[in-house]
Backbone as ProteinMPNN parsed JSONL, in Angstrom:
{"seq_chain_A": "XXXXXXXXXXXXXXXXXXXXXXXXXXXXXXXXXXXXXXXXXXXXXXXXXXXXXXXXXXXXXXXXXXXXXXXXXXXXXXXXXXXXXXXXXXXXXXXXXXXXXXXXXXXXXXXXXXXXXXXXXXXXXXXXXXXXXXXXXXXXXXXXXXXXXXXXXXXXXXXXXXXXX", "coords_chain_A": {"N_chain_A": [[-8.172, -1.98, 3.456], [-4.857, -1.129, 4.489], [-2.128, 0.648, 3.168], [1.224, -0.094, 3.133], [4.03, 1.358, 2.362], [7.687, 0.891, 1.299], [9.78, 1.794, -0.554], [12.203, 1.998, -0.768], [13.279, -0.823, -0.567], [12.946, -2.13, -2.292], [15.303, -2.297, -4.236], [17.268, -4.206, -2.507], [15.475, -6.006, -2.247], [15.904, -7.071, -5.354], [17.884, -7.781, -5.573], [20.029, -6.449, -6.136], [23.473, -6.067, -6.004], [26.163, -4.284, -4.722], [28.717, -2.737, -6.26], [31.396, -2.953, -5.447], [33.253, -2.957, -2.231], [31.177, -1.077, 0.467], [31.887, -0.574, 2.971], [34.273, 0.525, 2.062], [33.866, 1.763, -0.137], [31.895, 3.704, -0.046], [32.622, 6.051, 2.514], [35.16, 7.128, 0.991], [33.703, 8.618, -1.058], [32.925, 11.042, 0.665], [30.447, 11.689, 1.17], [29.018, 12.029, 3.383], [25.964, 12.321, 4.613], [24.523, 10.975, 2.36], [25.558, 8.46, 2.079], [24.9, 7.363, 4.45], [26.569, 7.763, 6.771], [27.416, 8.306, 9.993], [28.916, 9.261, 11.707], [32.411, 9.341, 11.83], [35.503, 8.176, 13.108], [39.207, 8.066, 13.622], [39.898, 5.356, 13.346], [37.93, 4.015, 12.74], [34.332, 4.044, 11.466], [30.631, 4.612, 11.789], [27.619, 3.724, 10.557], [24.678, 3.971, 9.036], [22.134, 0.956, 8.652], [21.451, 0.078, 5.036], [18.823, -1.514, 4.622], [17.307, -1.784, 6.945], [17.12, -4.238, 10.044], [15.608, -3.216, 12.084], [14.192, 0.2, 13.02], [17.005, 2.542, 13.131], [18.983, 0.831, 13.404], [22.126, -0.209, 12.846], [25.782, -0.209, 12.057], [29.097, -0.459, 12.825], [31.84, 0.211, 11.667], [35.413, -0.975, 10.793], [38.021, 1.354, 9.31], [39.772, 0.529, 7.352], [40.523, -2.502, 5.033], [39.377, -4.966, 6.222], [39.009, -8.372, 7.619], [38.79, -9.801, 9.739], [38.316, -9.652, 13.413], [40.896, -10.599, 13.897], [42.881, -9.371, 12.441], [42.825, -7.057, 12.469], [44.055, -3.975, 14.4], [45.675, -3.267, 17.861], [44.874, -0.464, 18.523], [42.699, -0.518, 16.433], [40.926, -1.779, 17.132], [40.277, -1.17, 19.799], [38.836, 1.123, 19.238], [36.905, 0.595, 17.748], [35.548, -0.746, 20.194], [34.773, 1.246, 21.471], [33.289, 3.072, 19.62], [31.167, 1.584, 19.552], [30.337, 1.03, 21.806], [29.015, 3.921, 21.988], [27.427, 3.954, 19.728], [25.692, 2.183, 21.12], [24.856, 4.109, 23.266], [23.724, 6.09, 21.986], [21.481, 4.986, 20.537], [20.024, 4.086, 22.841], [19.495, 6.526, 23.645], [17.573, 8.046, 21.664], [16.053, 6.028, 21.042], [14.987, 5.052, 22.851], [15.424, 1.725, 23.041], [14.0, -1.622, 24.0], [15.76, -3.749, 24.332], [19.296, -4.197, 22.965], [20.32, -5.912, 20.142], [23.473, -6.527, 19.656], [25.887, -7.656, 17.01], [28.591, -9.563, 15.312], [29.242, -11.186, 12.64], [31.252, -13.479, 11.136], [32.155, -14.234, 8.374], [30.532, -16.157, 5.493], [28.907, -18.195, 6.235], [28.242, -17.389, 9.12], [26.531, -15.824, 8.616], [27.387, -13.331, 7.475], [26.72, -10.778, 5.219], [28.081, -9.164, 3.58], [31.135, -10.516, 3.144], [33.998, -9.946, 3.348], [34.798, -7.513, 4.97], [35.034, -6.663, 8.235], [32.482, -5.66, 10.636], [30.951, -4.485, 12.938], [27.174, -4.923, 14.311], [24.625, -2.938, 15.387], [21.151, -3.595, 16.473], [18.079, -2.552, 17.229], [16.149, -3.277, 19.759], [12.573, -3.976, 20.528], [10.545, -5.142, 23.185], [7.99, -7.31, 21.277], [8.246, -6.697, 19.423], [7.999, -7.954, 16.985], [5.615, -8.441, 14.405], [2.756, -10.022, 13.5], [2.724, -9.822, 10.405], [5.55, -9.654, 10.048], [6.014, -12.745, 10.711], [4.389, -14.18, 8.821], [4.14, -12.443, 6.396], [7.021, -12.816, 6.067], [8.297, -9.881, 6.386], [9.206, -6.775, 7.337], [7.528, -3.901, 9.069], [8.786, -1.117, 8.798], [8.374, 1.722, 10.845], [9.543, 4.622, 10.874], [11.725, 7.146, 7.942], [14.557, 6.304, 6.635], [16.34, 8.749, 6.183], [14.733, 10.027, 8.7], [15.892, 8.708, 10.393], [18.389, 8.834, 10.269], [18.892, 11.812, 10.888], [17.733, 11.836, 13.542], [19.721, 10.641, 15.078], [22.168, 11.639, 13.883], [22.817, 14.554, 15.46], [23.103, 13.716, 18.035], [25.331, 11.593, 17.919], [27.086, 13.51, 17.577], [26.98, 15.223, 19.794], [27.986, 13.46, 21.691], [30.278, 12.675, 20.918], [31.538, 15.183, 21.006], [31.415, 15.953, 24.041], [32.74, 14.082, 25.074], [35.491, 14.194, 24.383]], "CA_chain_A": [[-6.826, -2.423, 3.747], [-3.847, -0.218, 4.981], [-0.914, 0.104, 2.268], [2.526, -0.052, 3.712], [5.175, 1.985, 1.686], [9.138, 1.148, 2.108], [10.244, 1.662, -1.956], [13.884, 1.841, -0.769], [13.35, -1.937, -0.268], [13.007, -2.628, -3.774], [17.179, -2.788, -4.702], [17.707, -5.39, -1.791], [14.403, -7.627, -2.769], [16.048, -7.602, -6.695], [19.184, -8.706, -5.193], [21.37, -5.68, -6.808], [24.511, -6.041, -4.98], [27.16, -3.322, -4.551], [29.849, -3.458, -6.974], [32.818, -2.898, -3.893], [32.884, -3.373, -0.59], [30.678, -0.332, 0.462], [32.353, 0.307, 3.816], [35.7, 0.992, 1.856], [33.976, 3.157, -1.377], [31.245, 4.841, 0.964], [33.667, 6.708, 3.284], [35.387, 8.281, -0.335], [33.086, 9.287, -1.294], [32.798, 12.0, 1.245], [29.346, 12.483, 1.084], [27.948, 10.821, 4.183], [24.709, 11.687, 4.576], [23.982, 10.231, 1.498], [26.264, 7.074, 2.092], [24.276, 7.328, 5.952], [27.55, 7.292, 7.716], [26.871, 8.962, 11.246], [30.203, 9.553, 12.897], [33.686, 8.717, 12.02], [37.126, 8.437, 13.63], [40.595, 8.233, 12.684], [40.294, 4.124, 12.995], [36.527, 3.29, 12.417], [33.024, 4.36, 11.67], [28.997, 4.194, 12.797], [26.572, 3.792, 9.513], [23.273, 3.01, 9.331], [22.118, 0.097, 7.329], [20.675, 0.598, 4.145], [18.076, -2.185, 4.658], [17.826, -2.433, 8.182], [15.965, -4.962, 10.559], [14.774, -2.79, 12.401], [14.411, 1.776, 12.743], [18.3, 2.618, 14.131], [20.13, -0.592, 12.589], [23.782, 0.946, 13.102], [27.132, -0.681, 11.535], [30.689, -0.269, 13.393], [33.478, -0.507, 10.96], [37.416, -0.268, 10.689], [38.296, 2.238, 7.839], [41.088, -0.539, 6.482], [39.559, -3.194, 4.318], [39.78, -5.962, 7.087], [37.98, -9.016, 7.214], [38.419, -10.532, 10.977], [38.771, -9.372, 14.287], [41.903, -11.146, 14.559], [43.28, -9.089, 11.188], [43.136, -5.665, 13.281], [45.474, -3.83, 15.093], [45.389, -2.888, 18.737], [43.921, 0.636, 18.183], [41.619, -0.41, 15.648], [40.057, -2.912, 18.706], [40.015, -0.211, 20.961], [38.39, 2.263, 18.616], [36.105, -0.318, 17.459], [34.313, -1.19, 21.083], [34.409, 2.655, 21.952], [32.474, 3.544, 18.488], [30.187, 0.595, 19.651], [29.758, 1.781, 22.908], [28.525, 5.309, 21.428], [26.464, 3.982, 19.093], [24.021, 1.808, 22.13], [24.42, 5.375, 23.944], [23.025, 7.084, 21.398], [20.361, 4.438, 20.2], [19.204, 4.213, 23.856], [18.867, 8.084, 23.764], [16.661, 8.867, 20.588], [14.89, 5.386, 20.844], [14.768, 4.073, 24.321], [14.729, 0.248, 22.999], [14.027, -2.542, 25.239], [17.207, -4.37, 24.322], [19.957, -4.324, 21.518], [21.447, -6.807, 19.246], [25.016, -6.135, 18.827], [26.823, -8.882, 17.116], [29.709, -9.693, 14.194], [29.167, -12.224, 11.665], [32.64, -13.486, 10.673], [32.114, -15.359, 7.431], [29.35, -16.306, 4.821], [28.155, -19.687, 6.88], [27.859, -16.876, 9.663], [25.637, -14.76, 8.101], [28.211, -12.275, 7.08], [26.341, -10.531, 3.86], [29.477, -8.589, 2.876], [32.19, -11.062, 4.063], [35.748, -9.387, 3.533], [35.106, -6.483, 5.55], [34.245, -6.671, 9.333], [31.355, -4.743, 10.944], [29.462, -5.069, 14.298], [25.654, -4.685, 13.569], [23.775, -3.426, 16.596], [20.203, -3.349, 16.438], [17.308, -1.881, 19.117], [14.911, -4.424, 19.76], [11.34, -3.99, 21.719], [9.121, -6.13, 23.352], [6.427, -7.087, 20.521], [8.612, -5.89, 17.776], [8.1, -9.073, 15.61], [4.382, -8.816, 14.514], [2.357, -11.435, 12.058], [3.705, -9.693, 9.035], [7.21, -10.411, 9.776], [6.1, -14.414, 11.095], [3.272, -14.679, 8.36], [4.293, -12.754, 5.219], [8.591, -12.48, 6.03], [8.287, -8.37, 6.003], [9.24, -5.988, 8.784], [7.489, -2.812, 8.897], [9.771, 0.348, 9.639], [7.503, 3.573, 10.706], [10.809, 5.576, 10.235], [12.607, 6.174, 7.197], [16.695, 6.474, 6.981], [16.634, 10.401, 6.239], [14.607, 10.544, 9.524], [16.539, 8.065, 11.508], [19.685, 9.323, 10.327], [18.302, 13.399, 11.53], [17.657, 11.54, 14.978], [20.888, 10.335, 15.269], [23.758, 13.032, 13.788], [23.446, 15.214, 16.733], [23.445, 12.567, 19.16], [26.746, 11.462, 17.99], [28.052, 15.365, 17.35], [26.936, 15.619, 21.096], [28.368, 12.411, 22.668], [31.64, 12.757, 21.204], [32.073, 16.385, 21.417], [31.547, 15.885, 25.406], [33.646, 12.583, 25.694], [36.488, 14.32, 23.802]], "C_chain_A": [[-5.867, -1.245, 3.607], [-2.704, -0.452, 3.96], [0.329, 0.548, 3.204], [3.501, -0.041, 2.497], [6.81, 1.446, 2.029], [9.658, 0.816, 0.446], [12.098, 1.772, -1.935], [14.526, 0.376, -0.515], [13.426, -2.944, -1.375], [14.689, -3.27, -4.352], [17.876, -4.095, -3.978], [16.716, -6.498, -2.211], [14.899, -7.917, -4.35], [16.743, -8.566, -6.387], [20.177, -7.629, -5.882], [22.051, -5.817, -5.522], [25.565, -4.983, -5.326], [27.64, -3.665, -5.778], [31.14, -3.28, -6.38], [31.857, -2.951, -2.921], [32.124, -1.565, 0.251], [30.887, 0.421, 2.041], [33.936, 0.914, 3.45], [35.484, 1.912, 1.054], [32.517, 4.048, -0.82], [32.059, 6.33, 1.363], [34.274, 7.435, 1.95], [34.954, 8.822, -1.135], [32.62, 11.213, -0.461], [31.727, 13.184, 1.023], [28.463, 11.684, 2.043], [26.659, 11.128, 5.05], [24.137, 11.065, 3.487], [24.371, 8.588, 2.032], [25.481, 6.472, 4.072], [25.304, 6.991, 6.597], [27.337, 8.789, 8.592], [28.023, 9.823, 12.266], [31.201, 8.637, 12.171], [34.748, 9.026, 12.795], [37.977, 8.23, 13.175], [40.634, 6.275, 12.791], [38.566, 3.503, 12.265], [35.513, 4.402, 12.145], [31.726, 4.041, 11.693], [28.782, 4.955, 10.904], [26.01, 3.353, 9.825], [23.118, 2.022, 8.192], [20.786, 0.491, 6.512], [19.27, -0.113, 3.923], [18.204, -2.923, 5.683], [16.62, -3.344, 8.739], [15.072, -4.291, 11.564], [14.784, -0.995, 12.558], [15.623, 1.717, 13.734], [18.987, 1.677, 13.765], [21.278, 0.01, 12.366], [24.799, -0.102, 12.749], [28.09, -0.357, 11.936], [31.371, -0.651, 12.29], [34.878, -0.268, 10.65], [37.113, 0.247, 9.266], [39.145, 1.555, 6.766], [39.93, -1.515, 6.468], [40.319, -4.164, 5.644], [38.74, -6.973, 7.028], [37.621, -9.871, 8.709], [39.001, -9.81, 12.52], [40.667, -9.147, 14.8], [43.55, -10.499, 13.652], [43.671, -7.524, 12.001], [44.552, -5.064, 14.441], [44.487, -3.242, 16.329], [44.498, -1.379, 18.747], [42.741, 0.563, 17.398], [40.517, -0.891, 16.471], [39.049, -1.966, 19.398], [38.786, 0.894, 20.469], [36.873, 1.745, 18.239], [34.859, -0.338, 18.672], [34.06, 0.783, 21.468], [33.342, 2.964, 20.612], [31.228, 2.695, 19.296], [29.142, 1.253, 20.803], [28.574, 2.762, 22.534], [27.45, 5.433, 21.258], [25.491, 3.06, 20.193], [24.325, 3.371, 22.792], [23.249, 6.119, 23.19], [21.438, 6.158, 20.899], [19.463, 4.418, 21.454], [18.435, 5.501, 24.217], [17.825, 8.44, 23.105], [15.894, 7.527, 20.572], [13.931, 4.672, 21.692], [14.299, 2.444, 24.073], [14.645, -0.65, 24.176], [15.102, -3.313, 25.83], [17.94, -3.554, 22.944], [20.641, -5.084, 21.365], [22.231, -6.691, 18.961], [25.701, -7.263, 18.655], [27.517, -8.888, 16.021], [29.46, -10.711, 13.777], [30.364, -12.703, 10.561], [33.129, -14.86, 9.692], [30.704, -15.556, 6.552], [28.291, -17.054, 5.626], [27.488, -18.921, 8.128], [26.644, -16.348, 10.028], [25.894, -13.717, 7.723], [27.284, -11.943, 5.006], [27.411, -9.95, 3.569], [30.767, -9.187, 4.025], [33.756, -10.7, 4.57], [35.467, -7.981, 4.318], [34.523, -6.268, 6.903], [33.36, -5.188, 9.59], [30.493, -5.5, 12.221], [28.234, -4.132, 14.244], [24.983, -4.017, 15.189], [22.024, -2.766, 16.38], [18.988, -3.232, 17.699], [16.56, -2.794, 18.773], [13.733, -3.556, 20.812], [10.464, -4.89, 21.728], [7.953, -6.264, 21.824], [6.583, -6.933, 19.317], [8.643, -6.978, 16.879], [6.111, -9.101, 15.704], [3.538, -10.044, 13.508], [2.71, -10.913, 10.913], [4.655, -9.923, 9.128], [7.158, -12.217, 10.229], [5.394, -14.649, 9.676], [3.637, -14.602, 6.955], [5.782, -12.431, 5.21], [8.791, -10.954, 5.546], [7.953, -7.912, 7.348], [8.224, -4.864, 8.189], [8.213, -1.799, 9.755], [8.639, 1.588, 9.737], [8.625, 4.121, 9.963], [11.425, 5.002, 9.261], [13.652, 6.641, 7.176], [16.661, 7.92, 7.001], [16.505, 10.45, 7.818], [15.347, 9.924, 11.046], [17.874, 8.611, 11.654], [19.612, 11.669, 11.092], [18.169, 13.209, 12.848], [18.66, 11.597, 15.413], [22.616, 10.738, 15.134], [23.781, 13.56, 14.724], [23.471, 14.899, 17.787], [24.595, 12.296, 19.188], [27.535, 12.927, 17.791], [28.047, 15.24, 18.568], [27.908, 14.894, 22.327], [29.857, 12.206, 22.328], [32.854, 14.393, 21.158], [32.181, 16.306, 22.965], [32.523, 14.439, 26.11], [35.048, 12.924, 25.085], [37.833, 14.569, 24.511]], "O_chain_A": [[-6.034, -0.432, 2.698], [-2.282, -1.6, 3.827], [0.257, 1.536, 3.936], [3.772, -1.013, 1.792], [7.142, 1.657, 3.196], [9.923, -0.355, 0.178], [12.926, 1.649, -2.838], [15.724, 0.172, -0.318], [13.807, -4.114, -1.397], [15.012, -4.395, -4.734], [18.711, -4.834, -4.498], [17.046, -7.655, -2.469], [14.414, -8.947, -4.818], [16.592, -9.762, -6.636], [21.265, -8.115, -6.192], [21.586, -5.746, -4.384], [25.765, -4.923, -6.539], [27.22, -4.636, -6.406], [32.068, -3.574, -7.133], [30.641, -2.977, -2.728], [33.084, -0.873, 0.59], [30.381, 1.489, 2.384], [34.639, 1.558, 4.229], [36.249, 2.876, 1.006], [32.256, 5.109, -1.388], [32.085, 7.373, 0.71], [33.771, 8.551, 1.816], [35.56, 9.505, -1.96], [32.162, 12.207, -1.025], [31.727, 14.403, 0.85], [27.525, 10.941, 1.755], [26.305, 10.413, 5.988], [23.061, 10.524, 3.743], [23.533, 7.73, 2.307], [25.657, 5.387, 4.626], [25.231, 5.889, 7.14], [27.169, 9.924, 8.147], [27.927, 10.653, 13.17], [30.972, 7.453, 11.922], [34.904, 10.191, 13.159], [37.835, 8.105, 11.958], [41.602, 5.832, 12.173], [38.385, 2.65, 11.397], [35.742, 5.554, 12.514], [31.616, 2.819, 11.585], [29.282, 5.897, 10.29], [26.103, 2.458, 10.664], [23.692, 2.09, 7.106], [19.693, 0.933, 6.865], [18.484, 0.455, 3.166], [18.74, -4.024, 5.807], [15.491, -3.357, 8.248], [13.956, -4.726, 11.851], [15.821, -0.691, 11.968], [15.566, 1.138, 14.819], [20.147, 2.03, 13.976], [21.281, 0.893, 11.508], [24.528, -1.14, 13.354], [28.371, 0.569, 11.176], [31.475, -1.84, 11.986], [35.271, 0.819, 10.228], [36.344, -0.17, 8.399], [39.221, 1.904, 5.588], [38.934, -1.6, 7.186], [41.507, -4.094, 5.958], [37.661, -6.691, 6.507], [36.554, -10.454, 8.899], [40.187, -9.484, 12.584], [41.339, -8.349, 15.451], [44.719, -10.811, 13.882], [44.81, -7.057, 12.004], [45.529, -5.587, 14.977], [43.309, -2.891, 16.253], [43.311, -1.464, 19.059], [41.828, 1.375, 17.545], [39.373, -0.437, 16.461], [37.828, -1.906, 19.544], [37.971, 1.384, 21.251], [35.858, 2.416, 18.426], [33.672, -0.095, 18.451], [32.942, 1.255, 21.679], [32.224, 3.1, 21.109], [30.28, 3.401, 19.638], [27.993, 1.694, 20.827], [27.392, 2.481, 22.727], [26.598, 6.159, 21.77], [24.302, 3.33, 20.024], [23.241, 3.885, 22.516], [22.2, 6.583, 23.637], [20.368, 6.765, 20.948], [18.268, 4.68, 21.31], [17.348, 5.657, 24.772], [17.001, 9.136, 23.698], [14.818, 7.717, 20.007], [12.859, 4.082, 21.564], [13.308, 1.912, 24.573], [15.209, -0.381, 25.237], [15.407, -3.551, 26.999], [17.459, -2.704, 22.195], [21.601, -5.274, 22.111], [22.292, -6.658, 17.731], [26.14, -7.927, 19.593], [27.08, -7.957, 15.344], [29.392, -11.539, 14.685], [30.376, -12.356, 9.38], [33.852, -15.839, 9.873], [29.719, -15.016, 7.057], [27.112, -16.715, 5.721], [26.392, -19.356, 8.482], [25.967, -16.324, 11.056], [24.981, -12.917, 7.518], [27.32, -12.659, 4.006], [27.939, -10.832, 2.891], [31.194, -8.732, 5.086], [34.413, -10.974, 5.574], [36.386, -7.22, 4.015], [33.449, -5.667, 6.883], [33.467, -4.093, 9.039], [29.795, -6.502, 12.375], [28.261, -2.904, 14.158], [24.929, -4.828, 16.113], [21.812, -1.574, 16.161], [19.055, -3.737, 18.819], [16.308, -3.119, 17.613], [14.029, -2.707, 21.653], [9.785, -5.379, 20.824], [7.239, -5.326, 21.469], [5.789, -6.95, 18.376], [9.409, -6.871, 15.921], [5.436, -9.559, 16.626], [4.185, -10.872, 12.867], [3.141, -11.798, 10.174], [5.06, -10.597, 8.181], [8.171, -12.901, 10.081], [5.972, -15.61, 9.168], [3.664, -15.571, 6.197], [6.044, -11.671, 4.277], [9.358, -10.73, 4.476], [7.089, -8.24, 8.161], [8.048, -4.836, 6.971], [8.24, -1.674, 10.979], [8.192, 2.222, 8.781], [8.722, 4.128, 8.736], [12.362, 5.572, 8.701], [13.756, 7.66, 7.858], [17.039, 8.371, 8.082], [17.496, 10.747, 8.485], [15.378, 10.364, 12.195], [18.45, 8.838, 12.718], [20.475, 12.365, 11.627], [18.406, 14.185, 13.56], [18.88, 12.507, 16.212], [23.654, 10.449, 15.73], [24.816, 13.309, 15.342], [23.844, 15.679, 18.663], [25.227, 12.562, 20.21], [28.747, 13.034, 17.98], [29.207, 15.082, 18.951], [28.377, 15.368, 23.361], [30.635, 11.702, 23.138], [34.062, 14.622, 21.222], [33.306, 16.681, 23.295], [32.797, 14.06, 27.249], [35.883, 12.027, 25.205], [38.864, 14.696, 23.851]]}, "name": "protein", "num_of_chains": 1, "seq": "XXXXXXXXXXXXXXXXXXXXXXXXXXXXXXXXXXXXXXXXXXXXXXXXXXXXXXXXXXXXXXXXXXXXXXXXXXXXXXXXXXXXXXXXXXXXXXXXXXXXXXXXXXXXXXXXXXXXXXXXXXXXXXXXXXXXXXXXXXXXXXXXXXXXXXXXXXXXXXXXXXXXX"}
């Protein structure tokens, strides 16, 4: 039998939860490859998630603690679907998925895991990509891990918004 490693999976299966909202004390940290934030702008930014569903799992979020679409300001909108944009450019580039999941979860009942602070999720899907370990024993396997997804993905976004500038 084959062992399957992912020990950065351990903190989400305890259940440790943040102690803030981790797209507001990330970002001040101003250390983001650690914090895996990929690209920012002056209204939003592209992180990866720290326990994603699948390799490339990317996060959009306004830089102001906000909690609903409807809470934002016109630029933040704007800044918002352009980041979005970016980030399927760039996931289509370094992963060529079949599809992607991009969607907002606006509330607990949603599925919003961190509810006061919006974020659109988009994830690469492929044909096939659910195998009997994720139906049988509820466990994805990731080949890639965040260092190397996040190494795929920095000069993708350095590239795509140095040339769209």
């Amino acid at each position: 039998m084959e062992t399957l490693w992912a020990p950065w999976r351990m903190e989400y299966i305890l259940g440790k939860k943040e102690p803030e909202c981790i797209f507001c004390s990330y970002p001040k940290k101003n250390n983001d490859r650690e914090c895996l934030i990929l690209y920012r702008s002056s209204h939003n930014f592209v992180m990866m998630n720290k326990y994603p569903y699948n390799n490339g799992h990317l996060m959009v979020a306004p830089c102001r603690h906000v909690a609903t679409l409807a809470a934002t300001t016109e630029d933040e909108r704007l800044d918002l679907m352009r980041l979005t944009r970016l980030a399927e450019i760039a996931l289509t580039e370094a992963y060529s998925p079949h599809g992607i999941n991009v969607g907002i979860n606006l509330g607990r009942s949603a599925g919003a895991g961190i509810v006061d602070h919006l974020h659109i999720h988009l994830v690469p899907r492929w044909n096939g990509d659910t195998s009997f370990i994720s139906v049988v024993g509820g466990t994805r396997v990731l080949p890639e891990d965040l260092e190397s997804t996040a190494n795929r993905l920095r000069p993708i976004f350095e590239r795509l918004t140095r040339d769209n500038a």
